[in-house]
C-alpha positions in Angstrom: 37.6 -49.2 39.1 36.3 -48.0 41.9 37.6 -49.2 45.7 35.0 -51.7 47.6 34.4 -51.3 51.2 32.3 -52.6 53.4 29.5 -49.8 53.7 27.4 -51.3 56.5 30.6 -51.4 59.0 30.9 -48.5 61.2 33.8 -46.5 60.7 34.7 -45.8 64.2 35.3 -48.3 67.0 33.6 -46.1 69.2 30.1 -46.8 67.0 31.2 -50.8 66.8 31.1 -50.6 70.3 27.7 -48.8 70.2 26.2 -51.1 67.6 27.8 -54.4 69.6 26.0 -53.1 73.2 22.8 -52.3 72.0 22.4 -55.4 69.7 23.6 -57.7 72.8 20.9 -56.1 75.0 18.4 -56.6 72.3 19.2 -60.3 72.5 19.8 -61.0 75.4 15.9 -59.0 76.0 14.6 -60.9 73.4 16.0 -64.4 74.5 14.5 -63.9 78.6 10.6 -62.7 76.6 11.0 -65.8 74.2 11.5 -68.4 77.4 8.9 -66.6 79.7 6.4 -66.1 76.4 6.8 -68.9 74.0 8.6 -68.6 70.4 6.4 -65.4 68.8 7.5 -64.5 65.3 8.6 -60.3 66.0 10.4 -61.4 68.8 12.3 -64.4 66.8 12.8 -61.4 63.9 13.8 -59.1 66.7 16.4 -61.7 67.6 17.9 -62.2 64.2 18.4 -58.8 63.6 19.8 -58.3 66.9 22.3 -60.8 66.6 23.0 -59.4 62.9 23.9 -56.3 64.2 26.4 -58.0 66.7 28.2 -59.6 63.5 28.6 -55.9 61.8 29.8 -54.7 65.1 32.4 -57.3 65.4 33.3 -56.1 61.9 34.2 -53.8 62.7 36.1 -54.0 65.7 38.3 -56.2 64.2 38.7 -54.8 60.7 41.4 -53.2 59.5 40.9 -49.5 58.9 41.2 -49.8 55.3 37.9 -51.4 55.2 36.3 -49.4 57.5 
């Protein structure tokens, strides 16, 4: 058999912390355009997939090397 891993996790904390900085600032960016702007759909899809990429980033920052 062959060994899973997680292929969407980063394999360096250097790119987790990449991946976490740029999907916060994509949130945070979308949340301030959705209160000035009214609920849109992009920036609602924007705002899932920014806060998606926050949850792989966390990944992996706090997985164990082995999976990464």
């Amino acid at each position: 058999m062959s060994e899973s891993r997680l292929t969407f996790v980063p394999r360096s904390r250097g790119r987790s912390a990449l991946y976490l900085v740029v999907g916060l600032v994509v949130a945070v960016t979308t949340v301030i355009q959705l209160v000035r702007g009214g609920a849109a759909v992009l920036p609602v899809i924007a705002l899932v997939a920014a806060l998606a990429l926050v949850a792989v980033a966390v990944i992996g920052l706090v997985a164990p090397p082995r999976l990464r």
